[in-house]
C-alpha positions as a Markdown table, in Angstrom:
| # | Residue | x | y | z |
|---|---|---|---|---|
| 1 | Unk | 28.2 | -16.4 | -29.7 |
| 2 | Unk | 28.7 | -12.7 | -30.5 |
| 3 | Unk | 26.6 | -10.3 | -29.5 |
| 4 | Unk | 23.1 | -9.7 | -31.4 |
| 5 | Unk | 22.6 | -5.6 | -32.9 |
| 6 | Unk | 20.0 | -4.0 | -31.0 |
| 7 | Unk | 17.3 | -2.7 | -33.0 |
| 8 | Unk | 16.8 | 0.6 | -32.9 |
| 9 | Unk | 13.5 | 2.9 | -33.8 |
| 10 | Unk | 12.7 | 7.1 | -33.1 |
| 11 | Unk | 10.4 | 8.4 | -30.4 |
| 12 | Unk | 7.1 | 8.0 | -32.0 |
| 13 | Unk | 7.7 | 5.8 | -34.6 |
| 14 | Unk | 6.2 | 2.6 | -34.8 |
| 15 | Unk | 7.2 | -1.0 | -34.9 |
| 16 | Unk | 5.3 | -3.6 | -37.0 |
| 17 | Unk | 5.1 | -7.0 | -36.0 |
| 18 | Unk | 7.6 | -9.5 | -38.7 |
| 19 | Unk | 9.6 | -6.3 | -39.0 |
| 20 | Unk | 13.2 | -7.1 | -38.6 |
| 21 | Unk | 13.1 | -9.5 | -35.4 |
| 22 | Unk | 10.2 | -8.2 | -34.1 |
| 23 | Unk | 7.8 | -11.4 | -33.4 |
| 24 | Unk | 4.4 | -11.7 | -32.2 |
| 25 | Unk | 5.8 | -13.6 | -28.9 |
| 26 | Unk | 7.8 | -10.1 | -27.7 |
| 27 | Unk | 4.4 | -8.3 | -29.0 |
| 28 | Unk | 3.2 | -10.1 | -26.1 |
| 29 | Unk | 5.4 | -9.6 | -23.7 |
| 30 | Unk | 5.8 | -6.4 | -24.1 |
| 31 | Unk | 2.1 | -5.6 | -23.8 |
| 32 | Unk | 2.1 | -7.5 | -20.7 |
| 33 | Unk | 4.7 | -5.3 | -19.3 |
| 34 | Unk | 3.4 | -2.0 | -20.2 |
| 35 | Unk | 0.0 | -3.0 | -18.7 |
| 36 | Unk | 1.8 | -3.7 | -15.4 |
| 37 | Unk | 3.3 | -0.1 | -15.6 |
| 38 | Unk | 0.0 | 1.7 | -16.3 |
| 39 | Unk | 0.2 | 1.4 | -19.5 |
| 40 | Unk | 2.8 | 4.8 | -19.9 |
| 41 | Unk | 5.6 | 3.6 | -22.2 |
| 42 | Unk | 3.7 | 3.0 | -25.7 |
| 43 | Unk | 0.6 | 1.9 | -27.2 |
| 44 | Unk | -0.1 | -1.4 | -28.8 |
| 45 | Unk | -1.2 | -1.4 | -32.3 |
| 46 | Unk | -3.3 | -4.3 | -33.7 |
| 47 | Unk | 0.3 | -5.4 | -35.8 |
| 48 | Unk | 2.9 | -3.5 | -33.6 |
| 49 | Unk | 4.2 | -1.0 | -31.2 |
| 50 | Unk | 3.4 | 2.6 | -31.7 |
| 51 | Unk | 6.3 | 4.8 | -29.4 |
| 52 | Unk | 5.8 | 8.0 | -27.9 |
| 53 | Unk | 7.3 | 10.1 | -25.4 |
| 54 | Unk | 9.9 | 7.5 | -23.5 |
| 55 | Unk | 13.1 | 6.9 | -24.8 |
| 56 | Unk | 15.7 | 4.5 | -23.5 |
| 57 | Unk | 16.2 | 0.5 | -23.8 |
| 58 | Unk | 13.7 | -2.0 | -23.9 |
| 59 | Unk | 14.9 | -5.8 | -24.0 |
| 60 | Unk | 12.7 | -8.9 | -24.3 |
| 61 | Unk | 13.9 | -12.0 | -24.4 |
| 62 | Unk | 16.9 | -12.0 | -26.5 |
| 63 | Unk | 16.2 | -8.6 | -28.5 |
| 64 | Unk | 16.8 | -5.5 | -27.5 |
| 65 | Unk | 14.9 | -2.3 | -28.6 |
| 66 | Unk | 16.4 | 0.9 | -28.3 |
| 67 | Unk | 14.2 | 4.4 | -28.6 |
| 68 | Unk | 16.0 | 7.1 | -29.2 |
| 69 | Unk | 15.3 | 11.0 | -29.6 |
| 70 | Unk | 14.9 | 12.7 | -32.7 |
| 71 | Unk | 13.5 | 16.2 | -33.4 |
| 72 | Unk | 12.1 | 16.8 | -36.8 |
| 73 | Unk | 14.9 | 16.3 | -40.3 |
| 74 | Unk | 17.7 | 16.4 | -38.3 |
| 75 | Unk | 20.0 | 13.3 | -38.8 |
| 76 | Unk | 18.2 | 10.5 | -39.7 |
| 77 | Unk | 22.0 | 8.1 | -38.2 |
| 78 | Unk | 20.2 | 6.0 | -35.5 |
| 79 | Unk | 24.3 | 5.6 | -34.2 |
| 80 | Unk | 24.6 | 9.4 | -33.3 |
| 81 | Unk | 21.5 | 9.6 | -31.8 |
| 82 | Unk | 22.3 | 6.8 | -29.9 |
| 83 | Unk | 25.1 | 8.5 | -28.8 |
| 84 | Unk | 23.4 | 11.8 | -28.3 |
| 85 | Unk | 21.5 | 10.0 | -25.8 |
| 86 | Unk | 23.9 | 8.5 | -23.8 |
| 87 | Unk | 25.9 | 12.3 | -23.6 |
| 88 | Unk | 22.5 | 13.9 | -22.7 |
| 89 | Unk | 21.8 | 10.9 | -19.7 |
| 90 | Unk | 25.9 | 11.2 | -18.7 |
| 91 | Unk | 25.2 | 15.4 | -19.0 |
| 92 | Unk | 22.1 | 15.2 | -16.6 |
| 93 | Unk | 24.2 | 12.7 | -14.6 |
| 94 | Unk | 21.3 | 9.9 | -14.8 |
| 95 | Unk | 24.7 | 7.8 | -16.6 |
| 96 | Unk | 28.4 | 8.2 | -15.9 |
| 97 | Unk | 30.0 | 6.0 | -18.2 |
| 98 | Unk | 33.5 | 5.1 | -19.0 |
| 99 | Unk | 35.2 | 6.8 | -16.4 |
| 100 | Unk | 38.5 | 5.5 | -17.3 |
| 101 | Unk | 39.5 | 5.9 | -20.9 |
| 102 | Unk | 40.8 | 2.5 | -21.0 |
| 103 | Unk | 37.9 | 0.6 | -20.3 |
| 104 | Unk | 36.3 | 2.3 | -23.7 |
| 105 | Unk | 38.8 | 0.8 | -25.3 |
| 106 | Unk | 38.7 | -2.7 | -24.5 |
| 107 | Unk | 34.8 | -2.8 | -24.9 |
| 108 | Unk | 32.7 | -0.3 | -26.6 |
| 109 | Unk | 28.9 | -1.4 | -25.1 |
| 110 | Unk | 27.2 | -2.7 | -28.2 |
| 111 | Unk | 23.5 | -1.0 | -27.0 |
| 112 | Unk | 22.3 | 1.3 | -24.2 |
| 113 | Unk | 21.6 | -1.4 | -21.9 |
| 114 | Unk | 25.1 | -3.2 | -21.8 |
| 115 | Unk | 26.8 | 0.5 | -21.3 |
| 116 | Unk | 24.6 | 0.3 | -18.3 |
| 117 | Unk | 25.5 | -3.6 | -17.3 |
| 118 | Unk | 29.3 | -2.5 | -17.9 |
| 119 | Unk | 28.8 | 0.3 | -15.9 |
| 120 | Unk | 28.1 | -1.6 | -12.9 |
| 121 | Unk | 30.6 | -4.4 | -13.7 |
| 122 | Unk | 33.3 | -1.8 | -13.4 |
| 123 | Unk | 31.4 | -0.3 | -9.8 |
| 124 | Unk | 31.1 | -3.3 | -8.5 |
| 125 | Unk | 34.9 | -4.7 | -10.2 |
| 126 | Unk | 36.2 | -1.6 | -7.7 |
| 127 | Unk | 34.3 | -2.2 | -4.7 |
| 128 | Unk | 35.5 | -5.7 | -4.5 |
| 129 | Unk | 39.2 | -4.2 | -5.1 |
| 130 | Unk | 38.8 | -2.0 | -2.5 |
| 131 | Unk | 36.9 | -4.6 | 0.4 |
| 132 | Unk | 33.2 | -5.5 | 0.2 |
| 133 | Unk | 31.9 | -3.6 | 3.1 |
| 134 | Unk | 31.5 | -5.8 | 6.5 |
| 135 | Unk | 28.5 | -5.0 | 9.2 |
| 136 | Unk | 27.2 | -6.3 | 12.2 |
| 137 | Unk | 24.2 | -8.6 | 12.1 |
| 138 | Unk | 22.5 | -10.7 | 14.4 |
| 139 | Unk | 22.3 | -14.5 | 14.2 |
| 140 | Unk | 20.4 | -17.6 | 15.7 |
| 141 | Unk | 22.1 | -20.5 | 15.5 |
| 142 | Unk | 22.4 | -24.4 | 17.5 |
| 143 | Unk | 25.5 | -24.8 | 17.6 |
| 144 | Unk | 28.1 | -26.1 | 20.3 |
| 145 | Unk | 29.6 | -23.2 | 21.9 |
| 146 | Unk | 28.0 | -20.9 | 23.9 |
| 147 | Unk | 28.2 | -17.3 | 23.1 |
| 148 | Unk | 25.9 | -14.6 | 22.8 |
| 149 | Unk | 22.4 | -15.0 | 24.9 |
| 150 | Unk | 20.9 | -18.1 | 25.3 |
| 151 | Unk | 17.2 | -18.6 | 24.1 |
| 152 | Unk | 16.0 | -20.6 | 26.5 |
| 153 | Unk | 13.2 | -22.2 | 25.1 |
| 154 | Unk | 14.2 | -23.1 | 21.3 |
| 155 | Unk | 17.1 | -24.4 | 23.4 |
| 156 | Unk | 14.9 | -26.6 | 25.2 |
| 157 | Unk | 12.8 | -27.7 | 22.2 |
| 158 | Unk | 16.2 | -28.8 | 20.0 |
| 159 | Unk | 18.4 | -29.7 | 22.3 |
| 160 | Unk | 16.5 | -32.2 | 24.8 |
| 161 | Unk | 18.3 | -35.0 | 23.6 |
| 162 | Unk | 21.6 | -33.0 | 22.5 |
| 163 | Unk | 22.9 | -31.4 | 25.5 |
| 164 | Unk | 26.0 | -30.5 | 24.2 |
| 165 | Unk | 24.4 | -27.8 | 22.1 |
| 166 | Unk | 23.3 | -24.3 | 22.8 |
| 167 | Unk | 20.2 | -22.3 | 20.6 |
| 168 | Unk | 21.8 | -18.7 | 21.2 |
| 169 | Unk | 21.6 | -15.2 | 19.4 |
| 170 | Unk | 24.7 | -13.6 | 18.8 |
| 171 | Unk | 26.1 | -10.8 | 16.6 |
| 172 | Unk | 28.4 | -11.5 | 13.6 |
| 173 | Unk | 30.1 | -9.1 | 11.8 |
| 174 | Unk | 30.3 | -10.1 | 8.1 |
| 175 | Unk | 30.1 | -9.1 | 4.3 |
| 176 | Unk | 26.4 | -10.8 | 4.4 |
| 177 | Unk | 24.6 | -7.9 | 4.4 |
| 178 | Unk | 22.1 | -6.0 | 2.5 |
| 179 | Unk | 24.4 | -4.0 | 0.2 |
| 180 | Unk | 26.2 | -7.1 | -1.0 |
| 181 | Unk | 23.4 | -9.3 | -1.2 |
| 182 | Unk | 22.0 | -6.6 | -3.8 |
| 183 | Unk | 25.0 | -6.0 | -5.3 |
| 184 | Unk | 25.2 | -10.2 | -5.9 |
| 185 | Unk | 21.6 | -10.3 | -7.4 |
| 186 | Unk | 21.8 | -8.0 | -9.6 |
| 187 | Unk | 25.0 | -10.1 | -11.5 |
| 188 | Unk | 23.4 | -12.6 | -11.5 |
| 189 | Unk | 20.6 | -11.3 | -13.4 |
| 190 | Unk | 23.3 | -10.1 | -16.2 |
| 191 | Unk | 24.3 | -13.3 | -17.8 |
| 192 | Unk | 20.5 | -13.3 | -18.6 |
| 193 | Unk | 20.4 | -10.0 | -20.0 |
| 194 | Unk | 23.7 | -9.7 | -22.8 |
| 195 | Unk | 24.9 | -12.2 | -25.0 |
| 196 | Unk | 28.3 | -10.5 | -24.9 |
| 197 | Unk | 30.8 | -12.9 | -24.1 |
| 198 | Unk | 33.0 | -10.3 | -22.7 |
| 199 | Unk | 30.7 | -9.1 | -20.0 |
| 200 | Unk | 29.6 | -12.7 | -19.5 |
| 201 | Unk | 33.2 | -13.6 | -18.3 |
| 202 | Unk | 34.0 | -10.2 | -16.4 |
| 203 | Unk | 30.7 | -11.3 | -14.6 |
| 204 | Unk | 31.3 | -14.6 | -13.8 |
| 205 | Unk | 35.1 | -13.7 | -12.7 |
| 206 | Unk | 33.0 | -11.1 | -10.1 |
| 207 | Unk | 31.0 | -13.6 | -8.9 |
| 208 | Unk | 33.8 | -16.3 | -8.3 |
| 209 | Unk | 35.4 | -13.8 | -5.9 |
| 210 | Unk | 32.0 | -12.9 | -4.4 |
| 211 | Unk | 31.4 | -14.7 | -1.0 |
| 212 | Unk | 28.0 | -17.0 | 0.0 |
| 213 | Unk | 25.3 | -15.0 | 0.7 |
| 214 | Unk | 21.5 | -14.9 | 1.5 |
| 215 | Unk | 19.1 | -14.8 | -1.0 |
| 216 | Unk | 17.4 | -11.1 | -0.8 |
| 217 | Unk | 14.4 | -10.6 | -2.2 |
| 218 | Unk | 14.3 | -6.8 | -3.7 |
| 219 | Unk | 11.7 | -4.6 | -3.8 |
| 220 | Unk | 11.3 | -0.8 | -4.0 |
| 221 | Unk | 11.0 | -0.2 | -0.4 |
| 222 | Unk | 14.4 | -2.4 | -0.2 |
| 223 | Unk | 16.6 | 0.8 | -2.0 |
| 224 | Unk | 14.0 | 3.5 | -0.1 |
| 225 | Unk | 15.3 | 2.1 | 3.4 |
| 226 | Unk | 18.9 | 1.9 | 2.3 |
| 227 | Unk | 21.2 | 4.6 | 4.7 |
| 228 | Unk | 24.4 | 5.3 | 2.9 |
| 229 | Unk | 27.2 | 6.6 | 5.8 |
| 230 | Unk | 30.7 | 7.0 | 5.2 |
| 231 | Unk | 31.6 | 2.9 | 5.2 |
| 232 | Unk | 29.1 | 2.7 | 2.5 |
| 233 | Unk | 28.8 | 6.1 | 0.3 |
| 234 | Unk | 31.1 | 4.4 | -2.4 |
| 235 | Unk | 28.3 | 2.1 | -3.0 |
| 236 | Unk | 25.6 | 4.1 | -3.7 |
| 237 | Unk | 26.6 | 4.4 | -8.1 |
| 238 | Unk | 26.3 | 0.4 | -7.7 |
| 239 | Unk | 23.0 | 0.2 | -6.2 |
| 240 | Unk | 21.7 | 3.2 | -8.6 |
| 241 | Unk | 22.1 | 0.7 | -11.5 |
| 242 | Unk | 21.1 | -2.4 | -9.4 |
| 243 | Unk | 17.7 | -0.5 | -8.7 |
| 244 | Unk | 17.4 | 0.2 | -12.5 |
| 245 | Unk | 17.7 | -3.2 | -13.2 |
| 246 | Unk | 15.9 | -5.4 | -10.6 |
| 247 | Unk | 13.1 | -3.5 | -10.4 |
| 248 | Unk | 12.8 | -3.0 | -14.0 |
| 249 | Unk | 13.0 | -6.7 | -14.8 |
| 250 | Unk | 10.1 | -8.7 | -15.0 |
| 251 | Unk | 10.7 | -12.4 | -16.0 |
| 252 | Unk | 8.1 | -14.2 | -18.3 |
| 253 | Unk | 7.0 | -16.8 | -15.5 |
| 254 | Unk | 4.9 | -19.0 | -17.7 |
| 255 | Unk | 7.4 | -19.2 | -20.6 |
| 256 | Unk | 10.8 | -18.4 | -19.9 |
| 257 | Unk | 11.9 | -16.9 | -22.6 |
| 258 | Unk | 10.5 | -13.5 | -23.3 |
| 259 | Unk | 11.8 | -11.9 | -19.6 |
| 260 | Unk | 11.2 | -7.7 | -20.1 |
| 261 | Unk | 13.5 | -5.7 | -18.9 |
| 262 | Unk | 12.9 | -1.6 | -19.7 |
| 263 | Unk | 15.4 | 1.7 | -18.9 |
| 264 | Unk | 13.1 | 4.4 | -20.3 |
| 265 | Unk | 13.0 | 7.9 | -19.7 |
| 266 | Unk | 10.1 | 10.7 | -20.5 |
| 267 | Unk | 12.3 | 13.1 | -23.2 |
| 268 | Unk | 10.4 | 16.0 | -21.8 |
| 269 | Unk | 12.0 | 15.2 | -18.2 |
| 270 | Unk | 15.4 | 14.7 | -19.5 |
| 271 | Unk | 15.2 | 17.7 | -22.2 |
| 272 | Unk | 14.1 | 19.9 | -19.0 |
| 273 | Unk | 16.9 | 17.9 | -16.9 |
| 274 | Unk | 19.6 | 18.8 | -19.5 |
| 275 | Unk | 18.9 | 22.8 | -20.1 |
| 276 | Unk | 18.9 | 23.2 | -16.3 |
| 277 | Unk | 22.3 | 21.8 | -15.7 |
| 278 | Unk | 23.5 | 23.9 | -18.7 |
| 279 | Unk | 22.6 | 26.7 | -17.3 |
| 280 | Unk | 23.9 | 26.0 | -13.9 |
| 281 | Unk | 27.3 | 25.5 | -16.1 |
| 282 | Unk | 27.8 | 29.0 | -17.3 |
| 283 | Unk | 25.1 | 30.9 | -15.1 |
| 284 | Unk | 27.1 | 34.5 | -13.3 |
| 285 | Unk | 27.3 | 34.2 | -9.3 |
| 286 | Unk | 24.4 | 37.4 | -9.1 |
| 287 | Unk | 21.8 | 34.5 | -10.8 |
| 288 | Unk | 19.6 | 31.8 | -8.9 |
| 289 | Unk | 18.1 | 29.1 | -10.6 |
| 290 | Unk | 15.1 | 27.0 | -9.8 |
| 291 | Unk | 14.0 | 23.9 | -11.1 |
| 292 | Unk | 10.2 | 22.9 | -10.4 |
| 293 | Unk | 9.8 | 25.5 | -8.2 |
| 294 | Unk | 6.2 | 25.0 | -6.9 |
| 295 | Unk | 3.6 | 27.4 | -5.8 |
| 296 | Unk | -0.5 | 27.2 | -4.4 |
| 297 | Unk | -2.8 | 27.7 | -7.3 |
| 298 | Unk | -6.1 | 26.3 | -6.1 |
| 299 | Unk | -7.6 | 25.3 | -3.1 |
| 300 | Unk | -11.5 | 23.8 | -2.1 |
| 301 | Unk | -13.1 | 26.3 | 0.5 |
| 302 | Unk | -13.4 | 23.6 | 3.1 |
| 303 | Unk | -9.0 | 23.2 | 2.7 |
| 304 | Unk | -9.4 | 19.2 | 1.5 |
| 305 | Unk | -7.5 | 19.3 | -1.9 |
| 306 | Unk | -5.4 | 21.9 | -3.4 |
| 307 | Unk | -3.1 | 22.5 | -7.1 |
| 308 | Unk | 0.1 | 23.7 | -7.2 |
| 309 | Unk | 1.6 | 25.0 | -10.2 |
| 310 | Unk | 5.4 | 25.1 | -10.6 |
| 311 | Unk | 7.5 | 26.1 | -14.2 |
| 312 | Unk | 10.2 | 24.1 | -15.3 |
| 313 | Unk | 12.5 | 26.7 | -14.8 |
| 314 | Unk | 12.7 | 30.7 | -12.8 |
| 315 | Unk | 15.8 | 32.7 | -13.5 |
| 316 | Unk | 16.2 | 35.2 | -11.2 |
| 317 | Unk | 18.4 | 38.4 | -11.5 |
| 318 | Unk | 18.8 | 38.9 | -7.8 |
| 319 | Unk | 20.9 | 42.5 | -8.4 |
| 320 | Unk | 18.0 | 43.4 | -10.9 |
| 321 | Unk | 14.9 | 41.6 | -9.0 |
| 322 | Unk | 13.6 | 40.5 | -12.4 |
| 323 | Unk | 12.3 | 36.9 | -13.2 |
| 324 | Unk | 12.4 | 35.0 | -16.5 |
| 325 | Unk | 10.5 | 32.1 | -16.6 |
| 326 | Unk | 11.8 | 29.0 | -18.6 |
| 327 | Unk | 9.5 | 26.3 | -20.0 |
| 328 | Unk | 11.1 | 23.2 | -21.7 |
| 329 | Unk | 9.4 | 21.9 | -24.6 |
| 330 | Unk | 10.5 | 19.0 | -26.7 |
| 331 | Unk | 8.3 | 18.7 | -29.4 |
| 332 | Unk | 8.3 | 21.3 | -33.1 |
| 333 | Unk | 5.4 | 24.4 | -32.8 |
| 334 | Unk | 3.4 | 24.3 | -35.9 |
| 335 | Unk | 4.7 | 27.2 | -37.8 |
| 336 | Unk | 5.7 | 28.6 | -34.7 |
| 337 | Unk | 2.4 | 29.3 | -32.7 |
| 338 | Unk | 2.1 | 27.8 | -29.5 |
| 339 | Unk | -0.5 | 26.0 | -28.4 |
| 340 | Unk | -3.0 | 28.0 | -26.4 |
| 341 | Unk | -2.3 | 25.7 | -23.5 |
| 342 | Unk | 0.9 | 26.9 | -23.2 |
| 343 | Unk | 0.0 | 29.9 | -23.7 |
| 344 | Unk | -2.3 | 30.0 | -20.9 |
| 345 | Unk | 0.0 | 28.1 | -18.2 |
| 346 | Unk | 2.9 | 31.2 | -19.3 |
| 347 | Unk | 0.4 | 33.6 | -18.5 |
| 348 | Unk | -0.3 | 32.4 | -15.1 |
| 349 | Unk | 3.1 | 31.4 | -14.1 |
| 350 | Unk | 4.4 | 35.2 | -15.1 |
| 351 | Unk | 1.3 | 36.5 | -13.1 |
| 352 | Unk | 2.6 | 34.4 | -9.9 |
| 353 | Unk | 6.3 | 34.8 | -10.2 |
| 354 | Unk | 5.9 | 38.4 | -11.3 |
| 355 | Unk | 8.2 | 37.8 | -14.1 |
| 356 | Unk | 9.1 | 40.2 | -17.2 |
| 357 | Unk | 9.4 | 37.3 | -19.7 |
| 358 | Unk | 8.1 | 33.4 | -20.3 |
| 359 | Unk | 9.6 | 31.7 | -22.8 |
| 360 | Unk | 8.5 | 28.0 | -24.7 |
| 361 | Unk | 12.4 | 27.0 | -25.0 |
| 362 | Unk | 12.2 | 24.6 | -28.0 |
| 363 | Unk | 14.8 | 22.8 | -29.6 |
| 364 | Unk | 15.7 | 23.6 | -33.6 |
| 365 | Unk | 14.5 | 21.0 | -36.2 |
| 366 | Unk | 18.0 | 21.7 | -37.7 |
| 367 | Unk | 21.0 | 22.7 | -36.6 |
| 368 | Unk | 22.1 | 26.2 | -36.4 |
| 369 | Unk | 24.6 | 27.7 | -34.6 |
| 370 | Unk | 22.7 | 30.8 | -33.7 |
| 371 | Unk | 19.5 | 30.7 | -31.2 |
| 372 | Unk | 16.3 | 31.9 | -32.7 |
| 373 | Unk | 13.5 | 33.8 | -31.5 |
| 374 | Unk | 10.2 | 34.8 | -32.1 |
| 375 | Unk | 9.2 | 37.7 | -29.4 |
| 376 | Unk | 5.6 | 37.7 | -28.3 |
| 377 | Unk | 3.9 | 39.8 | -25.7 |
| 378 | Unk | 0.6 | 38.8 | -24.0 |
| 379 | Unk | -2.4 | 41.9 | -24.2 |
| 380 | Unk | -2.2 | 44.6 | -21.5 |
| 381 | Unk | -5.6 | 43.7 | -19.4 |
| 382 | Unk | -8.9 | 46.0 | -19.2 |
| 383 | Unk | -7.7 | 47.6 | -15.5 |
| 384 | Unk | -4.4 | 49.3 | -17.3 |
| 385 | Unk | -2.1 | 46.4 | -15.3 |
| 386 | Unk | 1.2 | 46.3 | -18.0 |
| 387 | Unk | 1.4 | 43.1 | -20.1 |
| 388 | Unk | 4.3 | 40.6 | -19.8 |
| 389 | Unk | 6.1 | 38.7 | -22.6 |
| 390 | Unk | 5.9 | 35.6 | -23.8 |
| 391 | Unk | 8.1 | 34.5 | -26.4 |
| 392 | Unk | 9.6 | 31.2 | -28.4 |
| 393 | Unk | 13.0 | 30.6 | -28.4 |
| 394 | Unk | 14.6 | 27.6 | -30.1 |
| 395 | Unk | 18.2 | 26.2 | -29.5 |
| 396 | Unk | 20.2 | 23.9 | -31.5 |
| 397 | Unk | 20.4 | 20.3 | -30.0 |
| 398 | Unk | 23.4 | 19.5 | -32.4 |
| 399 | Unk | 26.8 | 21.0 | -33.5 |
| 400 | Unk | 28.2 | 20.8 | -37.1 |
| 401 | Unk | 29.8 | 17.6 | -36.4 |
| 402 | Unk | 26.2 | 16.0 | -35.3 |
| 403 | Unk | 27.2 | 15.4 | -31.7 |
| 404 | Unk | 25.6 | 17.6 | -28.6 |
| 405 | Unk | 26.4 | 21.4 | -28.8 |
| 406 | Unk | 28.7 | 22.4 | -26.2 |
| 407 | Unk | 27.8 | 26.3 | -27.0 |
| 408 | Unk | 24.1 | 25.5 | -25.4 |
| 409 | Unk | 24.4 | 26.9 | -22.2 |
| 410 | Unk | 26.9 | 29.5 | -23.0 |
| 411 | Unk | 24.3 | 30.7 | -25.4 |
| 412 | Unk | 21.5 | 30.7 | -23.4 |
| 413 | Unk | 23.0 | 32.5 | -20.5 |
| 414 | Unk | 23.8 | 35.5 | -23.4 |
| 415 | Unk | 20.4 | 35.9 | -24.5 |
| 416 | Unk | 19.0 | 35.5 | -20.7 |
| 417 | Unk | 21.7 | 38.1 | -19.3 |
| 418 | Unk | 19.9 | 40.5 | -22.5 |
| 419 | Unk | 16.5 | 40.0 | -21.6 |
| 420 | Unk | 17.2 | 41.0 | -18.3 |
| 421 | Unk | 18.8 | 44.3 | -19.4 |
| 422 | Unk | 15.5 | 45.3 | -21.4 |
């Protein structure tokens, strides 16, 4: 059986029940499932699915739903923006994928989610090469040697009649152990999740060489309370992706056949995600950077609750002293006005940072190879106190050839380095 074409919408379209493959039954589960998450991901329509925000890879049952990003007319070929988003989640780091350029030859992942399941194939392919990690645990057991401290009275209660045996905790020191035992659930789950036959075999190769261990049942808390030390660093890009997946996965329990599993991401987080680590890329050594750098807006008299307030970004010019505040924004400005929202939350973040300059940092609805921007400066207040700026500057998402522009940060970091010399 080869391996079934995801199908794949835009951020904010929507998705109509009987449209392609579609059906009523993953309406269902898919409702379910964002209901159990707060309801976040997308909005049920009476005949459909109506996207927003989240883009990623949603698979029920046997489909699988990809969202992917788009900004206004730029390219309307679903295949480079499904590639745009897998550079942009490999850019922020949140997906390293074909690390060697062998393995993207002999299987190019037909859909977001298998380049994740072949992702950890390949982790978990080289832990095994390299020695699943062993660790002491401690063991009851009736057995008929003696070792380890005997416990005196389950001895007494199973061994009255067999006195050749001794109930006794000891300590083993074994591959059954938490890290394994996660690592082994999450393959299993993967037969269940691609019709591939080529990462069905890798998987069930794994798990002949895979030795018998406990059952774990995962939750979040299990991941929280992992400690990675130098035996087990080189396992921590494996559990990354096991996390994504069991705790993502939510089988259908009264059918069996629509299981959901979703890898979503807010756009906004990941468009903020990516310019910072541009930036960081090309940014000169006199610069700092801060991401989410928060501060104490508000606070009740009596000291019970307080707000913070923190921009996406602060440049700093530490020979200069001068701030320039960054704001990410991935959505268009009608005809180039910010909303007075915005507006408002610049205004107070320049105030608090003492910055020169805000800027809403858009991206372009086409592509251009030049930044643009549309200068702004907020009125001086009643007292004389000098007004600060607050501007809109667009950058290209795409190069001429469609695919992620590698000028981004280079360009940024001019126009920054600029506005710091006004």
């Amino acid at each position: 059986m080869t391996a079934t074409k995801p199908l794949q919408v835009f951020e904010h379209d929507n998705l109509s029940i009987d449209e392609e493959r579609f059906t009523r039954q993953h309406w269902t589960a898919m409702g379910w499932y964002n209901e159990q998450h707060g309801g976040c991901f997308f909005s049920l329509t009476p005949h459909g699915v109506k996207f927003n925000q989240y883009v990623g890879v949603i698979q029920v049952g046997n489909l699988t739903i990809e969202i992917l990003p788009k900004i206004g007319r730029i390219s309307e070929d679903k295949s480079k923006w499904q590639k745009v988003l897998i550079d942009m989640l490999n850019a922020c780091r949140w997906m390293k994928l074909h690390a060697h350029a062998k393995a993207a030859l002999q299987l190019k992942p037909n859909s977001i989610l298998e380049a994740y399941l072949l992702l950890f194939i390949q982790e978990c392919e080289t832990l095994l090469r390299m020695g699943l990690v062993k660790k002491y645990r401690t063991q009851e057991q009736n057995g008929h040697a003696l070792k380890g401290k005997l416990l005196f009275s389950q001895h007494i209660q199973h061994n009255l009649i067999h006195q050749e045996r001794f109930y006794t905790r000891h300590q083993t020191y074994d591959r059954d152990n938490v890290f394994n035992q996660i690592l082994l659930k999450a393959l299993r789950l993967i037969p269940t999740l691609t019709q591939s036959p080529l990462l069905k075999d890798r998987v069930h190769g794994l798990l002949l060489l895979f030795p018998d261990l406990a059952d774990l049942s995962v939750s979040a808390r299990t991941f929280e309370n992992l400690v990675f030390d130098r035996k087990t660093s080189h396992y921590q890009e494996a559990m990354e992706i096991a996390a994504l997946l069991l705790l993502n996965y939510r089988p259908d329990i009264s059918a069996g056949r629509n299981h959901v599993l979703a890898i979503l991401f807010d756009m906004n987080d990941l468009w903020e995600e990516y310019i910072y680590r541009k930036l960081l890329q090309h940014k000169p050594t006199h610069w700092s950077i801060q991401a989410q750098n928060a501060k104490r807006f508000w606070a009740m008299s009596n000291g019970t609750y307080t707000k913070s307030i923190k921009p996406d970004l602060v440049v700093c010019d530490q020979n200069q002293k001068v701030s320039i505040i960054l704001d990410t924004k991935w959505k268009l400005p009608e005809n180039n006005v910010p909303a007075d929202a915005d507006l408002k939350q610049m205004f107070v973040y320049n105030e608090y940072w003492r910055a020169k300059n805000a800027l809403l940092l858009y991206p372009h609805a086409e592509n251009k190879q030049e930044l643009s921007y549309f200068e702004g400066t907020f009125t001086a207040k009643s007292n004389g106190t000098p007004a600060h700026g607050c501007g809109i500057l667009k950058v290209s998402v795409l190069d001429g050839q469609q695919r992620l522009d590698p000028q981004l940060g280079s360009q940024l970091t001019k126009f920054l380095e600029q506005e710091f010399k006004k």
